[in-house]
C-alpha positions as CSV (number, residue, x, y, z in Angstrom):
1,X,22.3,121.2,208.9
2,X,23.3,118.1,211.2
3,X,25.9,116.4,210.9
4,X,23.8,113.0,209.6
5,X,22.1,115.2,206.9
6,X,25.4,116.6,206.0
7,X,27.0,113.0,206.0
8,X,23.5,111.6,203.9
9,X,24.6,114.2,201.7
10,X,28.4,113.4,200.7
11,X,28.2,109.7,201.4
12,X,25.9,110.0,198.8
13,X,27.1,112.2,196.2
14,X,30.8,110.6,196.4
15,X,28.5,106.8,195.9
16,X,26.5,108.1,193.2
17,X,30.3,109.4,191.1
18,X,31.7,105.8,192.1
19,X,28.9,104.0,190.4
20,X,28.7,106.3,187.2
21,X,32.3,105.6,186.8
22,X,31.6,102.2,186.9
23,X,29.0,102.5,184.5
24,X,31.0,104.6,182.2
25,X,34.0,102.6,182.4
26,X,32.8,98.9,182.5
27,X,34.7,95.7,181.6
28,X,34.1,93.9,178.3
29,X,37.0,91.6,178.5
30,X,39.7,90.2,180.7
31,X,42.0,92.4,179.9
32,X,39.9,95.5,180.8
33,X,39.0,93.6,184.0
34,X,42.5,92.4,185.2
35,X,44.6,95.3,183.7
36,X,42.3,98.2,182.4
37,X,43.6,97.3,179.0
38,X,46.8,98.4,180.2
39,X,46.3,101.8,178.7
40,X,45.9,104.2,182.0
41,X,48.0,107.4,182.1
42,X,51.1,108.0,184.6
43,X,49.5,110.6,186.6
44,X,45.5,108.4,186.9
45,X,47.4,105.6,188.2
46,X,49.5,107.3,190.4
47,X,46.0,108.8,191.8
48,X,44.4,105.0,191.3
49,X,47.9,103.5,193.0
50,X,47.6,105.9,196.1
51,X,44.1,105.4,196.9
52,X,44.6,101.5,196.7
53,X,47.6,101.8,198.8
54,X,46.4,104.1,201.2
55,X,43.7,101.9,203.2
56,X,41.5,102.2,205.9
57,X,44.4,101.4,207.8
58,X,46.3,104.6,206.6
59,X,43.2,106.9,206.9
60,X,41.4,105.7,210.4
61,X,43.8,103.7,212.5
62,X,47.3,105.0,211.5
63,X,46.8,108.4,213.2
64,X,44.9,106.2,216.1
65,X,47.9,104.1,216.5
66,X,50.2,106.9,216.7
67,X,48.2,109.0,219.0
68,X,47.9,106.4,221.4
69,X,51.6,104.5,221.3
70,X,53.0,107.8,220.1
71,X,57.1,107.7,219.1
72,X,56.2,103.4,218.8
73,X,53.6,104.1,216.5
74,X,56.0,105.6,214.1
75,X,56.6,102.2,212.8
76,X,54.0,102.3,210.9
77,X,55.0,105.3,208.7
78,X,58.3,104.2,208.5
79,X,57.7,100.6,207.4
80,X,54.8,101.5,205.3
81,X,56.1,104.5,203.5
82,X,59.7,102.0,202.9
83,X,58.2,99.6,201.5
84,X,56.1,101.7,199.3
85,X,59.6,103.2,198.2
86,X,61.1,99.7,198.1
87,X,58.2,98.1,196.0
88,X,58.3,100.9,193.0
89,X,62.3,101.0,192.7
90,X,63.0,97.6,193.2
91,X,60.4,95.2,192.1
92,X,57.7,97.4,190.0
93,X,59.2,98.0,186.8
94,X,61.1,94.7,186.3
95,X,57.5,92.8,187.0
96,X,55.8,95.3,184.5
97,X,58.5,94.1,181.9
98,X,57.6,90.9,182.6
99,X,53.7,92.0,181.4
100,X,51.4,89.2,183.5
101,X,48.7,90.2,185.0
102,X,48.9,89.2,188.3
103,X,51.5,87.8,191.1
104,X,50.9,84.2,190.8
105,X,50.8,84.6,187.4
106,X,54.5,86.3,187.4
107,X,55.2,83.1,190.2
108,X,54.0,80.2,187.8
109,X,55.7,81.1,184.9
110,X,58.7,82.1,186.7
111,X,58.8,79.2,188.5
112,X,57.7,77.0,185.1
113,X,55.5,74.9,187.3
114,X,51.6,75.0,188.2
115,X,51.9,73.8,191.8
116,X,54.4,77.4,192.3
117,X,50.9,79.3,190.8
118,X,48.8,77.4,193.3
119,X,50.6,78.2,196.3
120,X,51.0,81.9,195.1
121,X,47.0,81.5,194.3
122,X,46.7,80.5,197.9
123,X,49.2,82.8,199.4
124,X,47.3,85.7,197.8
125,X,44.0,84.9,199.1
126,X,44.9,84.9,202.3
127,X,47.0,87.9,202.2
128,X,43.8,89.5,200.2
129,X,40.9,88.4,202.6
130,X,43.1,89.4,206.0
131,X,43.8,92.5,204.2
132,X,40.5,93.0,203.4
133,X,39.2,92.2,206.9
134,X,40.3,95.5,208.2
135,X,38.8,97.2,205.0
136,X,35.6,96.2,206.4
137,X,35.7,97.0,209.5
138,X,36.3,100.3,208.6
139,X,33.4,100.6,206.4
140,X,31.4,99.5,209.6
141,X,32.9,102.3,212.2
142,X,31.9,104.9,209.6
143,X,28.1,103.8,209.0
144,X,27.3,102.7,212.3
145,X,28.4,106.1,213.7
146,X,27.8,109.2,211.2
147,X,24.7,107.3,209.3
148,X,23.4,106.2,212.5
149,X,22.6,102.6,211.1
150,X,23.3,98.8,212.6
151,X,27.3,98.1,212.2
152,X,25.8,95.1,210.0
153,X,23.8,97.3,208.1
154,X,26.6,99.4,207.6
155,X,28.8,96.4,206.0
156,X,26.0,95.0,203.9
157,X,25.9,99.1,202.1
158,X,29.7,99.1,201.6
159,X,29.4,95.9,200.0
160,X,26.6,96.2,197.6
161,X,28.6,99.4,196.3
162,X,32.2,97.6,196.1
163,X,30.4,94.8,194.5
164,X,28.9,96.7,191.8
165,X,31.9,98.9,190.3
166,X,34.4,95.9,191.2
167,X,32.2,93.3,189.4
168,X,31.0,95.8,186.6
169,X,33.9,97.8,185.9
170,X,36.9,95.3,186.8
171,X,40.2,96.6,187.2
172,X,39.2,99.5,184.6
173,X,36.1,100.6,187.0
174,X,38.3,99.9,190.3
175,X,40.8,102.7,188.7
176,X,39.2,105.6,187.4
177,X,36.7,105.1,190.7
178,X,40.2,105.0,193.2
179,X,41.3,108.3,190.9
180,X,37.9,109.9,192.4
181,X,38.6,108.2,195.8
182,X,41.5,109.8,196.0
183,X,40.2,113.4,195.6
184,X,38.0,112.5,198.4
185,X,40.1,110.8,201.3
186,X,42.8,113.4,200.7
187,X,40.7,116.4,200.9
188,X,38.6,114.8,204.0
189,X,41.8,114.0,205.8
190,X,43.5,117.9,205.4
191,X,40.6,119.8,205.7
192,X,39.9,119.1,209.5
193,X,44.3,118.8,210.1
194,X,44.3,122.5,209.1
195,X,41.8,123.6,210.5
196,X,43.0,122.0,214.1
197,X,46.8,123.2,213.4
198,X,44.9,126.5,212.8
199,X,42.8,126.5,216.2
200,X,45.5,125.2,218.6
201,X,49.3,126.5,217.1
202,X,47.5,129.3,215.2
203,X,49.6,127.2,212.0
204,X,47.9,126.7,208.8
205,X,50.3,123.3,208.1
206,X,49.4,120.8,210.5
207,X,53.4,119.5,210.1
208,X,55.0,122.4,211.2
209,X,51.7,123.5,213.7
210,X,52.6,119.5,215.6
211,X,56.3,121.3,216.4
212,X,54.5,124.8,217.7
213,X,53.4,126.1,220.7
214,X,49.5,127.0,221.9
215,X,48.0,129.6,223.7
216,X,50.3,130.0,226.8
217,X,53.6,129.5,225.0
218,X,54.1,125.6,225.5
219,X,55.4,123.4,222.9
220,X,52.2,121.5,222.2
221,X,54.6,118.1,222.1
222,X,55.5,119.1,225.6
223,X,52.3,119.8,226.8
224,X,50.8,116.3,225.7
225,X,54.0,115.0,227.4
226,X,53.3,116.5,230.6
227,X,49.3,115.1,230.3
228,X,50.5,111.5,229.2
229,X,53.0,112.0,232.1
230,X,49.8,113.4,235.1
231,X,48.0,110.6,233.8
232,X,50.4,108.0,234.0
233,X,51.4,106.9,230.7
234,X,54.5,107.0,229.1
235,X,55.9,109.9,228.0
236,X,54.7,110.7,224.4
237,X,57.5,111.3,222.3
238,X,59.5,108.4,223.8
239,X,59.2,104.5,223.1
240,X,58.4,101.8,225.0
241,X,58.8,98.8,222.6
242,X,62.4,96.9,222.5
243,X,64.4,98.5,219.1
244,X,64.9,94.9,218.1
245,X,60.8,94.6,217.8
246,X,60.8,98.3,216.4
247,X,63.4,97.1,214.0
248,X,61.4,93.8,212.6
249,X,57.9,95.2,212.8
250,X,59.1,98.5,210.5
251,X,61.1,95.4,208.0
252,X,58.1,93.4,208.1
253,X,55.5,96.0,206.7
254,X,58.5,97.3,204.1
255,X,59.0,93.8,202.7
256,X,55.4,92.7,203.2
257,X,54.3,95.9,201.0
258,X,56.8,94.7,198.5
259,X,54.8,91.7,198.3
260,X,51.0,92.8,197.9
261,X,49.4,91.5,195.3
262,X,46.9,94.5,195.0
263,X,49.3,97.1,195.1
264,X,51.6,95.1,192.6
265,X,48.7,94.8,189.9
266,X,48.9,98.1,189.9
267,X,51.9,98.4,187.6
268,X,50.4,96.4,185.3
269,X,47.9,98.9,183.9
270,X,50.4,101.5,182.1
271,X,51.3,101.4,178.4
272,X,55.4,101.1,179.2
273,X,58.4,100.6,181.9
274,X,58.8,104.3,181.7
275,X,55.2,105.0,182.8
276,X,55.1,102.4,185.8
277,X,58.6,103.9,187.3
278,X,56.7,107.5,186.5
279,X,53.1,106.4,188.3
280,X,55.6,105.0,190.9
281,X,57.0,108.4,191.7
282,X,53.6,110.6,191.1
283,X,51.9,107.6,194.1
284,X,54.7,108.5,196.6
285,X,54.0,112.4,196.3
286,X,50.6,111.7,197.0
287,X,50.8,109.4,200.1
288,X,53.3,111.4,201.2
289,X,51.0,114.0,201.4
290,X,48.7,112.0,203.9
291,X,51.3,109.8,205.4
292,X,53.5,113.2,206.7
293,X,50.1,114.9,207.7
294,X,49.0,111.6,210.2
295,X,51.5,112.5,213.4
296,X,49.8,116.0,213.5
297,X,46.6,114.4,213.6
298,X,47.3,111.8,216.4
299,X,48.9,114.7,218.1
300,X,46.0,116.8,218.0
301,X,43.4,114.5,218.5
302,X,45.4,113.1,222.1
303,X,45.7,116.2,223.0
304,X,42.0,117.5,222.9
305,X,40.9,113.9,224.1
306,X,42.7,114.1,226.7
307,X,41.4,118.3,227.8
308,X,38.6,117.4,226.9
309,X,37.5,114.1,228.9
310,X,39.8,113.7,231.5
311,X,39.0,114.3,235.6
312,X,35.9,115.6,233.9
313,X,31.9,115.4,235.2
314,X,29.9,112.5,232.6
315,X,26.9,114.7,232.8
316,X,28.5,117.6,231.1
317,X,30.0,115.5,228.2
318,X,29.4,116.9,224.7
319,X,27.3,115.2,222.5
320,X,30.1,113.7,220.5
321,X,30.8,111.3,223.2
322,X,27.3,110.5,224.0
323,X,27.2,109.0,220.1
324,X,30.5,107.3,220.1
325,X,29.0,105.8,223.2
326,X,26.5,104.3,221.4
327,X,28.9,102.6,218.9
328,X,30.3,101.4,221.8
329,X,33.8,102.0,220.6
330,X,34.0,104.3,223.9
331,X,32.7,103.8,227.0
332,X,32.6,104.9,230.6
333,X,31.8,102.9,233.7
334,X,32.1,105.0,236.7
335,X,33.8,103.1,239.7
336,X,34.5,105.1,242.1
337,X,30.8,106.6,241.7
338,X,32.1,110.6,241.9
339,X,30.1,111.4,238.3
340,X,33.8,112.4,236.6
341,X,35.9,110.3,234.3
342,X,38.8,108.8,235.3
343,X,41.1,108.2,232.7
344,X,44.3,107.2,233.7
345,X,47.2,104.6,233.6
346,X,47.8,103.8,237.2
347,X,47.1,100.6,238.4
348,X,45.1,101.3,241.5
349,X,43.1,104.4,242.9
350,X,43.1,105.8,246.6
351,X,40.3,103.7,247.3
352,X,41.0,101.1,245.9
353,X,39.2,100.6,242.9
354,X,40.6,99.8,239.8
355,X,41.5,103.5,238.5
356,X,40.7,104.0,234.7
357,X,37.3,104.5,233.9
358,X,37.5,104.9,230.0
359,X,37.8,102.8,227.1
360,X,38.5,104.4,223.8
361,X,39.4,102.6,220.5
362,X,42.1,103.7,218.7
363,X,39.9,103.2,215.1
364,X,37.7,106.3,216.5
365,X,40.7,108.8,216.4
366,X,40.3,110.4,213.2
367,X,37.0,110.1,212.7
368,X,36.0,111.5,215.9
369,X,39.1,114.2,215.8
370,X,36.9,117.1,214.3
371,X,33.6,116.5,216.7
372,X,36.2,116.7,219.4
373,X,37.7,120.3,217.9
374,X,34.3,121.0,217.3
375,X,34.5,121.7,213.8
376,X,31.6,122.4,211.3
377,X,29.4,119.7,210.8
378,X,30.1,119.4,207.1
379,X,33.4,119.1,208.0
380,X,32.9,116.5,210.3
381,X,30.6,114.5,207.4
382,X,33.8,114.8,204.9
383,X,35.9,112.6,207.0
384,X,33.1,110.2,207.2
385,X,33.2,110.5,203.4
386,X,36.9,110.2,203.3
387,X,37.2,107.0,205.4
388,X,34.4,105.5,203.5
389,X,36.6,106.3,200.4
390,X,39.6,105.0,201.7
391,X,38.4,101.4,203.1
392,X,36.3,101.4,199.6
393,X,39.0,102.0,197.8
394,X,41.5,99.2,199.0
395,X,39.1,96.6,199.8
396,X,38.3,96.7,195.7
397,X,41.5,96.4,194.5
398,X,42.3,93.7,197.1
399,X,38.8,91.4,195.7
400,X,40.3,92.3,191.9
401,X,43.2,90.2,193.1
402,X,40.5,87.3,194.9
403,X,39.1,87.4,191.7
404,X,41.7,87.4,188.9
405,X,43.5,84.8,191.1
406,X,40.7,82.2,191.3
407,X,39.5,83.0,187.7
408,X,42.9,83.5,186.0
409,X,45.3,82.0,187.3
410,X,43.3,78.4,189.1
411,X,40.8,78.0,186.4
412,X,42.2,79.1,183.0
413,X,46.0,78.6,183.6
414,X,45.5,75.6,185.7
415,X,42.7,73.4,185.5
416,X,40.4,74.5,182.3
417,X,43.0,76.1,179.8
418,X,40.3,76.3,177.1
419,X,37.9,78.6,178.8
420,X,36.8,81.3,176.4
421,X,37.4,85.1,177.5
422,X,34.0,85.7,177.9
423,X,33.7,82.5,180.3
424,X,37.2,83.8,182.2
425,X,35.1,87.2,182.7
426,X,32.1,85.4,184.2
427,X,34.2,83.3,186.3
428,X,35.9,86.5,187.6
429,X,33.0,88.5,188.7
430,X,31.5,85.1,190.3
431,X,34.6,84.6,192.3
432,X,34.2,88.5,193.1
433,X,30.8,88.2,194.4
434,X,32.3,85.2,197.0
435,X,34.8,87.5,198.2
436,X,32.4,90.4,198.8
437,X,30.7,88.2,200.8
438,X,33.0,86.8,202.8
439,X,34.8,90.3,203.1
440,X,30.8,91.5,204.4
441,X,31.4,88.5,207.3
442,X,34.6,89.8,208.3
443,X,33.5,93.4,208.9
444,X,30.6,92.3,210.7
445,X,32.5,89.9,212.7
446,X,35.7,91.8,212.8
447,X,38.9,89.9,214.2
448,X,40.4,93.4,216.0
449,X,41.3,96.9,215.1
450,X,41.8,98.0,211.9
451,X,45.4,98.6,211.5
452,X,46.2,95.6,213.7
453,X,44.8,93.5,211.2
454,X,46.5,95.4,208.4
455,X,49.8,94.6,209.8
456,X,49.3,91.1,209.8
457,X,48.6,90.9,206.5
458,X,52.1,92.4,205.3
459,X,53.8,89.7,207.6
460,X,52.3,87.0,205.8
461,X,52.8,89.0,202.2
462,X,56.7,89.3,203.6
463,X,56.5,85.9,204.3
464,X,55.5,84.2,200.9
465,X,55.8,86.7,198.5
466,X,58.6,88.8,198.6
467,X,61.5,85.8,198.6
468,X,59.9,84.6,195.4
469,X,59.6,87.4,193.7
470,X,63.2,89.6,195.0
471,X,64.6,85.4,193.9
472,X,62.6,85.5,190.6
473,X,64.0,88.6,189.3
474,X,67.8,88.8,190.9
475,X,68.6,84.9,190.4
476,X,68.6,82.9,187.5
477,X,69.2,80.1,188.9
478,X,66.6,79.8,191.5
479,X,63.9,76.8,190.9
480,X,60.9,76.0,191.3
481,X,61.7,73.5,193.9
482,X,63.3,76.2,196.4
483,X,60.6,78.7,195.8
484,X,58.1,76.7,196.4
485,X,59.2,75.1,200.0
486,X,60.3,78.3,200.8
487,X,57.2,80.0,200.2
488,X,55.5,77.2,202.2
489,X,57.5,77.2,205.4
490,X,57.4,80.6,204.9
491,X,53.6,81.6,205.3
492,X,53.0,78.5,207.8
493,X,55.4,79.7,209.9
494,X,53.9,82.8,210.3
495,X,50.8,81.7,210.3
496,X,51.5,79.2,213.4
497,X,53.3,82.4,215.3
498,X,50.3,85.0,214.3
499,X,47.3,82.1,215.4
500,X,49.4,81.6,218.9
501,X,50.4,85.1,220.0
502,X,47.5,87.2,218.3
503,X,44.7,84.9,218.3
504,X,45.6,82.4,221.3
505,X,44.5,79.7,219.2
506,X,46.7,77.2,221.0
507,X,46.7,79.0,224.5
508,X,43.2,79.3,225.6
509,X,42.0,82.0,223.2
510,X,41.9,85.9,222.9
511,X,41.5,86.5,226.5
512,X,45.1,84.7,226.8
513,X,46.7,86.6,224.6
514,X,47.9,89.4,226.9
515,X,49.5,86.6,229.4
516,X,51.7,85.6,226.1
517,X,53.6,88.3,225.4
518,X,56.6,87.3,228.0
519,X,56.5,83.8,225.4
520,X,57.2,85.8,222.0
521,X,60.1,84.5,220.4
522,X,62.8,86.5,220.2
523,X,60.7,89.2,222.2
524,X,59.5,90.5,218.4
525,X,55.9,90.7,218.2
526,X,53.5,89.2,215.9
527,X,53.5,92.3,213.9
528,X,56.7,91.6,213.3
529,X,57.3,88.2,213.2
530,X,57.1,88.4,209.3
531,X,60.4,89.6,209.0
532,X,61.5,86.1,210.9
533,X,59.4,84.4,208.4
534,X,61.0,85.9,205.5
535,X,64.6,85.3,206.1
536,X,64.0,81.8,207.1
537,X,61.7,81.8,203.2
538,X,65.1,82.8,201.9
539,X,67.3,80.5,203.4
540,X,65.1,77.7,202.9
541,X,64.9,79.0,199.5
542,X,68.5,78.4,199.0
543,X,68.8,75.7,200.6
544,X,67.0,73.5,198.6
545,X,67.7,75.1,195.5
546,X,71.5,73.9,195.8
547,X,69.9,70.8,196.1
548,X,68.1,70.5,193.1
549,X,67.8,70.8,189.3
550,X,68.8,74.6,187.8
551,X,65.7,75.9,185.9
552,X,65.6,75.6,181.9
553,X,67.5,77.8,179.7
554,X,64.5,79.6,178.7
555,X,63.5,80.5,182.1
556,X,67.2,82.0,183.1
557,X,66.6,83.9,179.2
558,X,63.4,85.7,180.9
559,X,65.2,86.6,183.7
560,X,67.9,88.0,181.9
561,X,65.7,89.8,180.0
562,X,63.0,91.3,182.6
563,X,65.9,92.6,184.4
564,X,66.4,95.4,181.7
565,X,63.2,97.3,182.2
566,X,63.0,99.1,178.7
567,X,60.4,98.4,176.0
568,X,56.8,98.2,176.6
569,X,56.2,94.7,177.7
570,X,52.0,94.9,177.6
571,X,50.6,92.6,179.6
572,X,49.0,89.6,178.3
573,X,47.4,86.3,178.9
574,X,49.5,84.3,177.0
């Protein structure tokens, strides 16, 4: 069979098992939809934890950023897999004790004030819909190329099936579905890195195959050094990024992953303490699983890219390039007219012409990993099946928290307190249905790569949330009134920095970004420009707390008392 029959095939089994789940494990009141009733097991939300943590980000672009930035990709693990360790010893089992349902639920009562929830409300939204954005796009790379369908058409799919076991099932559906999605994106990303670790090292484990040699006795790291090196990029296991901006992008996605709201909720849907440190523990083993497996893969997949394409005729490329071509995610323009493909990192050829002829996005690493191996086709329709799960996956748990924060925590805590639970459920899938749409707009007009986007997301999550929350657990004394500038100067700032240097929005647009990088304050990137953000949260923070009232007695008695994680602490609206 093809590979589009074989993709038709388990894209469409694995959607069929999402939407039974969702059927079999719908909502039928807030706390089902917010929390899952806060009865799931240790070991189903582990599962449910590691999908929702590990995004399209983790899945497609990860390996893609590594492959092509090699040792300054590492960031990535290291700040992502830190903060993941950060979040569930330092923060998840105190904000379980505390038994809310979400973050800006945790923030307004913490804070004993309902302009600290609105600012949380509004903090999370953004951090949820540019999160989300790169969820989107992902779904969008994987239709337009294995289905074969427009990229729009592709989105509009994703959505209608996110939509249905997000709005049906609520946090309940999203979980037992992400125990499934799991399964799948785990199984999708291994299969092909063994079987590659297999075929080039002769190494069943792709971790150990990435340090082994191939055919003629070369270390494979040292052969895709000496190819970076013929074709004029850096070597590959050395860095080119300043360790000042290595330093604050890797703090910026630990503390921002401290601070997201989806993964946060998370901890929120076990029975006790106990169980959230537990399904804390069980998530890490399973990341760790993909996140130790992603080098190999961007090691493998440069290093048959590179054989593979390189000083090589256009007329005799395989067919997988041909359909990436027609994605447009790769292309070729020949200009020097000789019928190969230059691809290279010199400035200038011999005669003259600009030099590289090849464009490749990163996103299309993974995914296009095991046509370039040329593995089985079923194979090849598994990771299709696997991304799909992964951006699926996320971009649920991330419109749970659009929705619960709109209907929970504006309307019922804020505005209409008197809402019934059934009219808080409506409200909730409503405000669900918005977000899948605007989500659907950012994957068809996608803002830039997937894990770029990611990254941004954390900065802005390390520059609101994590002050207020490390603060709202650690210090009894802190007030409303420093939480809330803090959070404020916070997430503008970084929002200012990430509009100028990413976007260009004040310099001329995208096309002036490049020019901009000599401006960067600091020389950190914006990537990393949370981490900036954050500390000047805290000493804002501070600042104006010494300023300003102490909070009640009551409030420094919560505190006091969340910070002994024992007892069960259900969560609850009230």
């Amino acid at each position: 069979m093809t590979v589009q029959t074989w993709t038709y095939i388990l894209v469409g089994v694995t959607f069929t098992l999402y939407i039974g789940i969702a059927i079999w494990s719908r909502a039928g009141s807030t706390k089902d939809f917010y929390v899952a009733g806060g009865g799931v097991s240790p070991w189903a939300n582990g599962m449910a934890t590691a999908a929702d943590w590990m995004s399209a980000a983790s899945f497609i672009s990860m390996a893609g950023i590594i492959s092509f930035g090699g040792y300054d990709g590492s960031v990535y693990l290291m700040g992502w897999t830190g903060g993941y360790v950060l979040l569930a010893l330092l923060l998840a089992p105190y904000l379980r004790k505390f038994g809310k349902f979400t973050v800006p639920d945790f923030i307004g009562d913490r804070y004993y004030s309902k302009t600290a929830r609105i600012v949380a409300v509004l903090c999370a939204l953004l951090v949820s819909f540019t999160y989300v954005a790169g969820q989107m796009r992902g779904v969008g790379l994987v239709f337009s190329r294995f289905l074969e369908v427009d990229i729009n058409t592709g989105v509009i799919i994703g959505m209608v099936i996110v939509l249905f076991y997000a709005v049906l099932g609520g946090m309940k559906g999203i979980t037992y579905t992400q125990v499934a999605q799991y399964c799948v994106l785990i199984f999708a990303f291994m299969v092909p890195a063994i079987f590659i670790s297999i075929q080039m090292t002769g190494n069943p484990i792709p971790q150990i195959g990435m340090g082994g040699t191939v055919e003629d006795g070369t270390y494979l790291l040292d052969k895709l050094n000496g190819l970076s090196q013929d074709l004029g990029f850096a070597d590959y296991t050395n860095g080119s990024k300043s360790k000042i901006d290595v330093f604050m992008i890797t703090l910026a996605l630990m503390v921002g992953t401290a601070g997201l709201p989806h993964v946060i909720v998370r901890f929120f849907t076990v029975k006790r303490v106990k169980d959230a440190r537990k399904s804390a523990g069980i998530a890490l083993l399973l990341i760790a699983i993909l996140y130790t497996t992603a080098p190999a893969v961007a090691v493998f997949a440069r290093t048959n890219m590179i054989t593979t394409v390189s000083d090589q005729p256009y007329s005799e490329m395989p067919e997988w390039f041909t359909k990436w071509e027609e994605t447009g995610l790769i292309s070729f323009e020949d200009k020097n007219g000789d019928g190969k493909i230059q691809y290279t990192a010199f400035a200038k050829a011999e005669n003259g012409h600009a030099a590289n002829e090849l464009t490749v996005d990163r996103d299309i690493m993974v995914l296009a990993n095991p046509e370039i191996a040329n593995l089985p086709a079923w194979v090849i329709a598994l990771v299709a099946a696997g991304g799909l799960a992964a951006a699926l996956s996320t971009a649920a748990g991330l419109l749970l928290v659009i929705s619960s924060s709109v209907s929970h925590d504006l309307v019922k805590k804020t505005f209409k307190p008197d809402i019934t639970d059934k009219q808080e459920l409506w409200i909730a899938r409503g405000a669900a249905t918005v977000a899948v749409i605007i989500a659907g707009y950012f994957g068809i007009d996608p803002p830039g790569f997937v894990a770029a986007v990611v990254a941004l997301a954390f900065g802005l999550a390390a520059a609101s949330f994590f002050p207020a929350i490390v603060l709202g657990i650690f210090y009894k004394k802190m007030n409303k009134e420093g939480a809330v500038t803090g959070m404020i100067v916070g997430i503008t700032l970084m929002l200012f920095y990430m509009l100028k240097f990413k976007f260009g929005v004040f310099d001329g647009g995208k096309e002036a970004v490049a020019g901009l990088q000599s401006e960067w304050w600091f020389g950190i990137s914006p990537e990393g420009f949370g981490s900036v953000a954050m500390a000047v949260n805290f000493v804002v923070a501070l600042i104006v707390n010494q300023f300003t009232p102490d909070p009640p007695a009551a409030v420094q008695e919560i505190v006091e008392t969340i910070r002994i994680p024992s007892g069960a602490g259900e969560a609850s609206d009230h």
